[in-house]
BAMI-275845 format. One record per residue (C-alpha): x, y, z; residue in three letters. Coordinates in pm, 1 decimal. Last residue first. Layout:
N
[[X, Y, Z], ALA],
...
END
This chain:
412
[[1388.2, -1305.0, -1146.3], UNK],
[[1727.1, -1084.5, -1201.4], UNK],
[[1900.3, -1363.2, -1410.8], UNK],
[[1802.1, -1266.5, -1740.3], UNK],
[[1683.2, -918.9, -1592.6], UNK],
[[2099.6, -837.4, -1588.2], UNK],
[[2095.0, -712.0, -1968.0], UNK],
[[2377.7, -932.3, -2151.4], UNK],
[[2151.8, -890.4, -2461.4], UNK],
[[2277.2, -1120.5, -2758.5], UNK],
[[2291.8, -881.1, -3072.9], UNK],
[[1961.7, -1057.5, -3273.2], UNK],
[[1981.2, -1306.3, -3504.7], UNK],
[[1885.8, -1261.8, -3859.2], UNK],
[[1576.1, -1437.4, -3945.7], UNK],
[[1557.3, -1917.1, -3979.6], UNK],
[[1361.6, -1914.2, -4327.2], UNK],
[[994.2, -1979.0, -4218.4], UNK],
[[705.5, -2155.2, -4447.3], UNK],
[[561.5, -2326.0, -4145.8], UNK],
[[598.4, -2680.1, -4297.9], UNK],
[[947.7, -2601.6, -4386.0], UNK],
[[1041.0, -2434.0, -4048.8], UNK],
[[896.4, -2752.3, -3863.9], UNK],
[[1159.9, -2960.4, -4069.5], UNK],
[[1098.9, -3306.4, -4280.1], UNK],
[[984.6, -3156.8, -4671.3], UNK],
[[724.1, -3154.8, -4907.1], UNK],
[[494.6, -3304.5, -4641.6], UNK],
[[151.0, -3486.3, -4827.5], UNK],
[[-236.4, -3304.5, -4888.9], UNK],
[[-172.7, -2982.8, -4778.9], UNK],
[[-427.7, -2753.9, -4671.9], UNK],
[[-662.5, -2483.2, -4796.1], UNK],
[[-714.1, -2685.9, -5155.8], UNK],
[[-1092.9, -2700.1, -5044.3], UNK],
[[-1039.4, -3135.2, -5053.9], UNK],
[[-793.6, -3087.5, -4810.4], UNK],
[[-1008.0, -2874.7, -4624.4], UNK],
[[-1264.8, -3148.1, -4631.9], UNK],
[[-1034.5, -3420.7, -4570.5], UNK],
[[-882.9, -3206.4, -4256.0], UNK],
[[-1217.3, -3210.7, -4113.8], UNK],
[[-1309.5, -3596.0, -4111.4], UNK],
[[-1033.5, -3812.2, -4033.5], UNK],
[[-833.3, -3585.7, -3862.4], UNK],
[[-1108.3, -3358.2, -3664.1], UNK],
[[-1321.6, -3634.8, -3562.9], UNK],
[[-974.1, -3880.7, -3450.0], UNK],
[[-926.0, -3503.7, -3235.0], UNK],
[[-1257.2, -3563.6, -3102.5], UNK],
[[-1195.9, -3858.0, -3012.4], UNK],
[[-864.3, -3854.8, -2853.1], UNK],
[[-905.1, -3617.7, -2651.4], UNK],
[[-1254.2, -3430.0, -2605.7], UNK],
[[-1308.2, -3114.9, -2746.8], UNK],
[[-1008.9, -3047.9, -3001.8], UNK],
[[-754.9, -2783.1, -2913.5], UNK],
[[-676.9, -2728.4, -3260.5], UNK],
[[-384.6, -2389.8, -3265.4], UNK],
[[-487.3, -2236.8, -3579.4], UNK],
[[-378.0, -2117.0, -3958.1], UNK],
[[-278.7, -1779.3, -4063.6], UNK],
[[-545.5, -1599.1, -3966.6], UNK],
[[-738.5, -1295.0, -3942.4], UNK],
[[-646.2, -1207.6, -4338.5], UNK],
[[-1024.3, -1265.1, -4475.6], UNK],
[[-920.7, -1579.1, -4650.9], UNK],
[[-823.6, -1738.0, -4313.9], UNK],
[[-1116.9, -1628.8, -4090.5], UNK],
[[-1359.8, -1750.5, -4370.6], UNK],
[[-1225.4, -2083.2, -4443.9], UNK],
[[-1182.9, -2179.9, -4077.9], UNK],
[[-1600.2, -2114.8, -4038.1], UNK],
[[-1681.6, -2285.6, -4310.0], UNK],
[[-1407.1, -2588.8, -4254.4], UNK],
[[-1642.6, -2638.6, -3938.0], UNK],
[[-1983.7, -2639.4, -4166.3], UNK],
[[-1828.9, -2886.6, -4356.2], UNK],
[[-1716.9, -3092.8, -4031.0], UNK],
[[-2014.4, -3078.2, -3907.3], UNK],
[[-2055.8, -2840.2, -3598.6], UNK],
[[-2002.3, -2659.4, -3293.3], UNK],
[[-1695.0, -2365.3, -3336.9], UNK],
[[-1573.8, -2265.8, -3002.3], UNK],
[[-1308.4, -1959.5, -2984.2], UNK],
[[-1070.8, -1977.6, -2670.0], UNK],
[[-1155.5, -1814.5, -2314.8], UNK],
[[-1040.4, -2067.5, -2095.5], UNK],
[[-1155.8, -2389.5, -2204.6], UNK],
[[-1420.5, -2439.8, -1840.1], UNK],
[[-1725.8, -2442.1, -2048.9], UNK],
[[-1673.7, -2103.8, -2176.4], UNK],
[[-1998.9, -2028.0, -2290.3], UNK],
[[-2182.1, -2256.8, -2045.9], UNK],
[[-1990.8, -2039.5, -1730.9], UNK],
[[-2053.4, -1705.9, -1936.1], UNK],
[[-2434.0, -1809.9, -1941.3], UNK],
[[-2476.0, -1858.4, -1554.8], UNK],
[[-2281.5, -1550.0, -1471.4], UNK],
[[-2534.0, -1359.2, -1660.2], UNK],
[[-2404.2, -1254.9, -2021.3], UNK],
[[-2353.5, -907.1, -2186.8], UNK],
[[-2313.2, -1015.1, -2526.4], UNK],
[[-2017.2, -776.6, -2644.8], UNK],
[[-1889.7, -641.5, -2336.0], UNK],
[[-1900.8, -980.9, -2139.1], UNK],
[[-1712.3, -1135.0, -2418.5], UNK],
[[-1412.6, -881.7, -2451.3], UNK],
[[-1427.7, -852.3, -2097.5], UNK],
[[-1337.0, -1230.2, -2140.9], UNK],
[[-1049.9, -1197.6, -2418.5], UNK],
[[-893.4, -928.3, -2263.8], UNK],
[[-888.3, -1137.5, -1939.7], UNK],
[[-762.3, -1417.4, -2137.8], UNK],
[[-450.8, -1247.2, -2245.2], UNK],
[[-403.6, -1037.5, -1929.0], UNK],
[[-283.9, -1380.3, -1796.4], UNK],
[[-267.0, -1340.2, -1429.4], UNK],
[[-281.8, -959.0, -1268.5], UNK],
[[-513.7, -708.9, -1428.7], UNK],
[[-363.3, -351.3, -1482.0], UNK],
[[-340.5, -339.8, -1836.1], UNK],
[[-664.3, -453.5, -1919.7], UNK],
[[-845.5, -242.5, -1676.2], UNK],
[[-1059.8, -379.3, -1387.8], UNK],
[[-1347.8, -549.6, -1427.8], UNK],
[[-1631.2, -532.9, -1103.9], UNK],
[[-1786.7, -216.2, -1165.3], UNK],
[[-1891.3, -383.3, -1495.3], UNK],
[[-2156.6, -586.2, -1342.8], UNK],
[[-2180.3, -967.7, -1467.1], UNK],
[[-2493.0, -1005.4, -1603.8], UNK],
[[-2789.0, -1157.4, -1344.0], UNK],
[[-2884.3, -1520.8, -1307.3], UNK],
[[-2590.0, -1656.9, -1110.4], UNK],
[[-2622.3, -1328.7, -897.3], UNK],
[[-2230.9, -1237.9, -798.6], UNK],
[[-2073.0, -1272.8, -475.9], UNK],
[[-1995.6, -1627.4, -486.2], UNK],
[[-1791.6, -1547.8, -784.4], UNK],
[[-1554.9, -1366.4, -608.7], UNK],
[[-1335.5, -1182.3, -867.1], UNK],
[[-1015.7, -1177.7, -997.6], UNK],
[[-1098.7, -1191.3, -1352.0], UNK],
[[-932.8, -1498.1, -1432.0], UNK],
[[-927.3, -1649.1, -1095.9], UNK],
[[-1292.6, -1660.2, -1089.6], UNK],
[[-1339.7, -1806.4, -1434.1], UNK],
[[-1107.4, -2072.0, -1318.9], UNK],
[[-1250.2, -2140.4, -971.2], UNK],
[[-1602.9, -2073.1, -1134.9], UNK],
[[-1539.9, -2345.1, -1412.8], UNK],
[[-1390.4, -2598.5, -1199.0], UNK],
[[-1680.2, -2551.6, -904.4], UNK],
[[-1899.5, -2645.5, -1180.7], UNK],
[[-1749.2, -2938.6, -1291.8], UNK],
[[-1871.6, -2947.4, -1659.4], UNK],
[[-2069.8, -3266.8, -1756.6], UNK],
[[-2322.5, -3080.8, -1820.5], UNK],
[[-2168.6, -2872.1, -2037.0], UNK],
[[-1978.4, -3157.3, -2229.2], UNK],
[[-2340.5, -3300.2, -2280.8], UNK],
[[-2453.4, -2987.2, -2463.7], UNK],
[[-2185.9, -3000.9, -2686.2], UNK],
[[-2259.9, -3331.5, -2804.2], UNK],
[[-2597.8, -3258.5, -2845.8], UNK],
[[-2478.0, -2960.5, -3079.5], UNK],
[[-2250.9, -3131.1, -3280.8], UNK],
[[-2498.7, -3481.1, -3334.7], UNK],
[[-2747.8, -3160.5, -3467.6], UNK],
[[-2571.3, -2978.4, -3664.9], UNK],
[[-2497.8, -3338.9, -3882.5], UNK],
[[-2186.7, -3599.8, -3860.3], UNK],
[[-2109.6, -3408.2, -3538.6], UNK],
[[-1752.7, -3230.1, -3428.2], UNK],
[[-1712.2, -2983.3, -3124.1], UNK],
[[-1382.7, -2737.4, -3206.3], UNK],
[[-1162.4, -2519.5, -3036.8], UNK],
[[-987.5, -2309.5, -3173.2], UNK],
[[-673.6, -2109.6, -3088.4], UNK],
[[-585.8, -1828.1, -3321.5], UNK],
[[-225.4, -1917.7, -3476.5], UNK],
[[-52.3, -1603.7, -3641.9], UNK],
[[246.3, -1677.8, -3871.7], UNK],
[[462.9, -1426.3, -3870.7], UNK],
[[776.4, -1393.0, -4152.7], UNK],
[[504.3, -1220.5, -4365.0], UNK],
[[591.9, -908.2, -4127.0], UNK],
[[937.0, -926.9, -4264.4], UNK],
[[1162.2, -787.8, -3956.5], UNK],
[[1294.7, -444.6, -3880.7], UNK],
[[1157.8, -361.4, -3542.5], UNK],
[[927.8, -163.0, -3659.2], UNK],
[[830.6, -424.3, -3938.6], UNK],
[[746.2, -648.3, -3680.7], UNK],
[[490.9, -448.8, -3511.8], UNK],
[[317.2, -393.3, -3818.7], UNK],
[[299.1, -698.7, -3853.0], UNK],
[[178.5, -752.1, -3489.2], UNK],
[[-99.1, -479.2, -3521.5], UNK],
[[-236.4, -621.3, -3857.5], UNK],
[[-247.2, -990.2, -3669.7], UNK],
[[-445.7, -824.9, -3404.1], UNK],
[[-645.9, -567.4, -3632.8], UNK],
[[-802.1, -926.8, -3843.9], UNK],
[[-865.4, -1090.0, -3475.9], UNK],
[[-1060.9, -798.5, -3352.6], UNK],
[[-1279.9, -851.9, -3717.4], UNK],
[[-1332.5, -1198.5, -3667.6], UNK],
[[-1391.3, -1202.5, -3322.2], UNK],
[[-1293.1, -1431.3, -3050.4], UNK],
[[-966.4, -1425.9, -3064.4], UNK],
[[-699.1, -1597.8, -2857.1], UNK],
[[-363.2, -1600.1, -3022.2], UNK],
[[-57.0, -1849.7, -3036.6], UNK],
[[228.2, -1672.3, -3177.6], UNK],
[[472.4, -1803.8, -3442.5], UNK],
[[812.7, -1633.2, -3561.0], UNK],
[[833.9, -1413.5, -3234.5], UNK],
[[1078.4, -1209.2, -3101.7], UNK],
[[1021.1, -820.5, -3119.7], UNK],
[[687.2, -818.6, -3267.8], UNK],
[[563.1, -1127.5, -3017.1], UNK],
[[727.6, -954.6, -2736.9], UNK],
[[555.5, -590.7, -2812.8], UNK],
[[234.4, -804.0, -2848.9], UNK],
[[282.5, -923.8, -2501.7], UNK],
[[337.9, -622.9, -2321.2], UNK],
[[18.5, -507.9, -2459.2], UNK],
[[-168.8, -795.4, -2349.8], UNK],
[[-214.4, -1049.8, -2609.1], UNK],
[[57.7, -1352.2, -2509.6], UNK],
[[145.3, -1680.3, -2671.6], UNK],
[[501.0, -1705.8, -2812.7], UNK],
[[691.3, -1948.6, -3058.3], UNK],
[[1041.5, -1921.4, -3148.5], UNK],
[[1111.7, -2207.3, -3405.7], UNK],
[[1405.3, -2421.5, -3291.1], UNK],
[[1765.4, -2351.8, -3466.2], UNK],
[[1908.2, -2403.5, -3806.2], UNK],
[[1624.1, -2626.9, -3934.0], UNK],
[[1899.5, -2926.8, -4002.4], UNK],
[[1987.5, -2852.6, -3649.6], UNK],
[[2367.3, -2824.6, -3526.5], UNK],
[[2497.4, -3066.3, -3345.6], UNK],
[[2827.1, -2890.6, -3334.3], UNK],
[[2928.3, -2533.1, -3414.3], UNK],
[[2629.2, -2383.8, -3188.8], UNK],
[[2679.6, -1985.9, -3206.6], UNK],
[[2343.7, -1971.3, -3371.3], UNK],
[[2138.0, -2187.4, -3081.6], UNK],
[[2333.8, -1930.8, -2801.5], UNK],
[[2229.5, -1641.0, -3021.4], UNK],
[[1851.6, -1799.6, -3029.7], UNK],
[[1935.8, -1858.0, -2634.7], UNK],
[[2010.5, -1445.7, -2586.4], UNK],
[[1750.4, -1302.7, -2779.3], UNK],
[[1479.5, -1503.5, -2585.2], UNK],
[[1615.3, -1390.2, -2254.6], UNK],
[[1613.4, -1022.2, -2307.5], UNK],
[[1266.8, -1037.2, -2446.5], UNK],
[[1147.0, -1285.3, -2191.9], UNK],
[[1326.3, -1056.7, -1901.7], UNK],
[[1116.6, -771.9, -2035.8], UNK],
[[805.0, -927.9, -2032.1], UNK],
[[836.2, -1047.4, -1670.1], UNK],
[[887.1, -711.5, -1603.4], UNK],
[[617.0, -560.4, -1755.9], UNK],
[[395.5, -813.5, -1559.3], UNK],
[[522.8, -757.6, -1184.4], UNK],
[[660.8, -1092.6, -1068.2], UNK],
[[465.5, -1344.1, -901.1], UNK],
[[416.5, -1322.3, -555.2], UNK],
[[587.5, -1482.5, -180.9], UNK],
[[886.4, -1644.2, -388.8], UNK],
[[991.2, -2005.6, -326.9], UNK],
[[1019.0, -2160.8, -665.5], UNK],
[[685.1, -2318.0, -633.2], UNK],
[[561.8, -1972.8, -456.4], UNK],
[[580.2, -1826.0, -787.9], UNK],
[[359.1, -2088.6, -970.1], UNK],
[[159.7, -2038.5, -758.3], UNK],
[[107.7, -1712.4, -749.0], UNK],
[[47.6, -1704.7, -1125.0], UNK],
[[143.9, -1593.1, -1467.2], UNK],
[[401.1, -1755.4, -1657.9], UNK],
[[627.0, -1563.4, -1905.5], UNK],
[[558.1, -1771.0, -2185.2], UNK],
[[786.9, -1877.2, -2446.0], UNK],
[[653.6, -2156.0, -2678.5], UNK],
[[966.3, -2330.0, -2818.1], UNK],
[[955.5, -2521.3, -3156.1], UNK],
[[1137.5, -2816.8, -3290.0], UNK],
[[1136.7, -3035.9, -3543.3], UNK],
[[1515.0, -2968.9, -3708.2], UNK],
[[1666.2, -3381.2, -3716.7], UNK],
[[1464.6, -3458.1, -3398.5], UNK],
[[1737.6, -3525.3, -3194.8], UNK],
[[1924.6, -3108.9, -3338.8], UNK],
[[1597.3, -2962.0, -3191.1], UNK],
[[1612.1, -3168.5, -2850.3], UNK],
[[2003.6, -3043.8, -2830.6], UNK],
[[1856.5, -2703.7, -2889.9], UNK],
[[1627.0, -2691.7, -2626.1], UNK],
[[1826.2, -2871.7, -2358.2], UNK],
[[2105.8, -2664.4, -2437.3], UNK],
[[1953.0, -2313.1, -2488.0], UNK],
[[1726.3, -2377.0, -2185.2], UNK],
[[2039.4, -2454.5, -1916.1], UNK],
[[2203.3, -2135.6, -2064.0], UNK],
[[1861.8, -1928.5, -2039.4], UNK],
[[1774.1, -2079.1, -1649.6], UNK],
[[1410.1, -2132.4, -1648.1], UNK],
[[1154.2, -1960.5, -1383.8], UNK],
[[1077.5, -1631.6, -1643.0], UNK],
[[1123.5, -1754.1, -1992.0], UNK],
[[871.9, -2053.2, -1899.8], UNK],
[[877.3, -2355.9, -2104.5], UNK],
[[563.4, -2412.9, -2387.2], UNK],
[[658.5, -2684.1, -2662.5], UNK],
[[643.2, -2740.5, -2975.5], UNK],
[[727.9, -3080.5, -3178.4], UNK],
[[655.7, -3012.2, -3565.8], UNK],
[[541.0, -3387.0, -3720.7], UNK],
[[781.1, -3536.1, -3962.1], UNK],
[[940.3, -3839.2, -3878.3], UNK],
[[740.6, -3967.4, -3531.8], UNK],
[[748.7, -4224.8, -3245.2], UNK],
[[1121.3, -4111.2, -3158.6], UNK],
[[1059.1, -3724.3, -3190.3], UNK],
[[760.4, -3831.2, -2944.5], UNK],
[[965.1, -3985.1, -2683.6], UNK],
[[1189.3, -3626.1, -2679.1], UNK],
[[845.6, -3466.8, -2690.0], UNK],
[[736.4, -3606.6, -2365.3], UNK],
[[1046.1, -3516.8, -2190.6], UNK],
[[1035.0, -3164.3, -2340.6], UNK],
[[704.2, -3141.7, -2241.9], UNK],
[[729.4, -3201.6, -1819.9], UNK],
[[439.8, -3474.2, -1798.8], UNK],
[[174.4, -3306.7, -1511.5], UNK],
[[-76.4, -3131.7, -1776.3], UNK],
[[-391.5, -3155.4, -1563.7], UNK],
[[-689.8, -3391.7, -1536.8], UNK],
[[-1013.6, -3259.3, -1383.5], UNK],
[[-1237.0, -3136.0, -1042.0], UNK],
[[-982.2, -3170.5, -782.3], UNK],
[[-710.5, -3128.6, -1044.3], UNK],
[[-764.6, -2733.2, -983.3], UNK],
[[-442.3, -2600.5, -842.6], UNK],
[[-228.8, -2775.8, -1160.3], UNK],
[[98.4, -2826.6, -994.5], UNK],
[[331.0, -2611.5, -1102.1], UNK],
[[616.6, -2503.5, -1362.4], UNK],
[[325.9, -2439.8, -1637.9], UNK],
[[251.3, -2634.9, -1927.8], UNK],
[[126.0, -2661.4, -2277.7], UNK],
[[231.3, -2908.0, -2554.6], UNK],
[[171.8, -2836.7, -2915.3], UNK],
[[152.3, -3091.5, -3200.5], UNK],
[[267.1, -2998.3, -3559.6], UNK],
[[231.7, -2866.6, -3887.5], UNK],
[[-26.8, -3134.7, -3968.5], UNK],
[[5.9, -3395.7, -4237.6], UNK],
[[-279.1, -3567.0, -4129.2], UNK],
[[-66.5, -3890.3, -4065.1], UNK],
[[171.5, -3647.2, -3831.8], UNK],
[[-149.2, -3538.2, -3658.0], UNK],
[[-233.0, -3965.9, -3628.9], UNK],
[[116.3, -3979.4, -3501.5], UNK],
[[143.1, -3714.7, -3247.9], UNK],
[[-248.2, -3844.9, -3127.1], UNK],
[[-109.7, -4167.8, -3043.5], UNK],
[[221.7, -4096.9, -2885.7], UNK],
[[67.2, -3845.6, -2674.1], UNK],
[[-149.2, -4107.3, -2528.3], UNK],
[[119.2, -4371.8, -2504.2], UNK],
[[313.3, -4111.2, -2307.2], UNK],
[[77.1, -4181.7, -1958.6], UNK],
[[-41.4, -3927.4, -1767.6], UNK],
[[-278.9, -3829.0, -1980.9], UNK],
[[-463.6, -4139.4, -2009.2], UNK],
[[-625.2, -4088.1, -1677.0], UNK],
[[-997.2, -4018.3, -1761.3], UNK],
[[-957.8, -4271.2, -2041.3], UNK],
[[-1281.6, -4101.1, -2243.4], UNK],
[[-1560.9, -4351.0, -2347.0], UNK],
[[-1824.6, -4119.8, -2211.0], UNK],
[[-1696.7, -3817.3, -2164.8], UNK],
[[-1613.2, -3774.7, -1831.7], UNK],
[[-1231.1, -3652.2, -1896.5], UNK],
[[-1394.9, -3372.8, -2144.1], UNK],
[[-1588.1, -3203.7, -1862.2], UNK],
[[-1331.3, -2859.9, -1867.7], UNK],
[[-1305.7, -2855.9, -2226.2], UNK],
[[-993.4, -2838.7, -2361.4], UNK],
[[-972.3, -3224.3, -2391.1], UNK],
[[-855.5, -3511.7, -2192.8], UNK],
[[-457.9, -3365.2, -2122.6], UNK],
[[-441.1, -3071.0, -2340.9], UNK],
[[-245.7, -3230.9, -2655.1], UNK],
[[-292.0, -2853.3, -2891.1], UNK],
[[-335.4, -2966.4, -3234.3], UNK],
[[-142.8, -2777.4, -3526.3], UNK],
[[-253.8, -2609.9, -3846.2], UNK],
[[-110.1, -2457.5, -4086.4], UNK],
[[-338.7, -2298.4, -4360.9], UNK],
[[-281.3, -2274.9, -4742.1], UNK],
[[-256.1, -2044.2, -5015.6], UNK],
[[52.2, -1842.3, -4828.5], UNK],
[[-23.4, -1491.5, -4646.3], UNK],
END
């Protein structure tokens, strides 16, 4: 582990939280416009963060009845942004499983070689019937297999990026990123990944998860300190506790609630309607990790929850406020760097993925007054010593991989 953090911030639309577009003050629709992203990319790159992060999924957001969704493709909005910027990481989320890998290694590494060695790709295998019926198929592919292709297909476009002669990036080739918890996942991340995007809520679970993925990575061969785990975190800002907490309060009610029980809903694959608001959520109803459909990730991370605090209905809706599943820390901003200061001296994290409450204020909260304060704690850089995403993560570009010709690259 270095001395210091990294840190990016996650651009997710209004806000992670599922009321943030009626916050008061909030440009509802300012997500679907690139000034936004502009904005927030260079007051991140003024903080000296590692870099911003861009999430997505190849399909229209099911739920924009009730908020804002990502609908800007990212590597369109981060081509503008390698343009507004100079040294601010650019990453990205494309799918490995609805993504040609030739077309992919181009557009990725010609994007990499524009920003003079900024880039980053998130791989995700993409969970979802609908994303699968967007490119015409009746389910979504079984999970292990959607792993394997991403393995397959990973190793092939970072030899595609190696083999490049011309344009080549001052970084040597994008960062691999990956976000994905479920067994299958972790196996991924060990095997591929230079970054991965985590969601802990624990301390101590999230100290055995980066231990597990080292230790992963050294079975395959790699430097374990050649991972930088990312926790996501959310975070509610006040100038005292108090300020934080009302602030919080008001992004629950301002929580859609047929958002947050569609979402919860489809996370566990369960009928909410036919659950007591007022009663814990019975464990008849969760199935096992490994078999769950969707994103295993958050489902872990919810039975995780439910396990731990056993929760009515009612109370697991307010905890998660429509985010998902990721870690909320309400407070000052001292109070905040707390928090961030214990989880990275005790091992559980590298740095974190900021998904901020409310975009762009609470994100101008987090820049102007959290990163002074860990600044000021000598846990995070205080100027860029150098222009590529590799140099601000601390990564040397690893050994590349024999390129897999195995036939699940094109099998999905």
């Amino acid at each position: 582990m270095t001395d210091q953090l990294h840190l990016n911030v996650n651009i997710l639309n209004a806000g992670v939280f599922g009321g943030s577009w009626r916050f008061p003050g909030t440009d509802a629709l300012a997500s679907y416009g690139v000034e936004h992203y502009i904005s927030i990319a260079r007051k991140a790159e003024k903080a000296h963060l590692d870099a911003v992060f861009l999430a997505d999924g190849p399909v229209l957001d099911p739920h924009t009845a009730h908020r804002t969704g990502n609908s800007l493709e990212p590597t369109t909005v981060l081509a503008r942004l390698a343009a507004a910027t100079d040294r601010i990481g650019l990453i990205g989320t494309l799918s490995s499983s609805y993504n040609d890998p030739d077309e992919l290694a181009r557009r990725l590494g010609d994007l990499d070689f524009l920003s003079r060695g900024r880039f980053g790709w998130n791989v995700v295998t993409t969970a979802g019937a609908a994303a699968a019926a967007n490119f015409g198929r009746t389910a979504e592919p079984e999970h292990g297999l959607r792993y394997r292709r991403a393995a397959h297909l990973v190793e092939y476009v970072v030899a595609q990026w190696d083999s490049r002669e011309e344009l080549a990036s001052p970084q040597g080739r994008p960062v691999v990123v990956q976000a994905g918890g479920s067994s299958d996942g972790k196996q991924l991340a060990a095997r591929t990944a230079e970054v991965v995007f985590s969601a802990e809520q624990d301390l101590d679970k999230a100290r055995a998860f980066r231990t597990e993925l080292r230790d992963g990575a050294r079975r395959y061969g790699r430097d374990p300190d050649a991972l930088v785990v990312l926790p996501g975190l959310s975070t509610v800002l006040g100038s005292t506790e108090a300020e934080a907490i009302r602030r919080r309060e008001l992004l629950d009610e301002l929580l859609p609630d047929a958002y947050a029980r569609a979402r919860l809903g489809g996370q566990l694959g369960v009928d909410l309607d036919e659950l007591d608001d007022d009663a814990p959520i019975p464990p008849e109803v969760l199935r096992d990790p490994d078999s769950a459909a969707g994103s295993q990730t958050f489902y872990r991370v919810i039975r995780g929850i439910i396990e731990r605090e056993n929760p009515t209905l009612r109370q697991l809706l307010v905890k998660l406020s429509g985010g998902g599943g990721h870690r909320i820390v309400v407070g000052t901003p001292e109070q905040v760097a707390d928090d961030i200061e214990v989880w990275f001296r005790s091992g559980a994290a590298d740095g974190f993925n900021v998904m901020p409450d409310v975009l762009p204020s609470g994100f101008d909260d987090f820049a102007d007054q959290l990163v002074p304060e860990l600044v000021r704690r000598g846990l995070f850089r205080s100027e860029y010593r150098s222009g590529t995403l590799r140099d601000h993560l601390g990564l040397a570009a690893p050994a590349v991989p024999q390129p897999s010709t195995n036939p699940l690259i094109s099998a999905i």
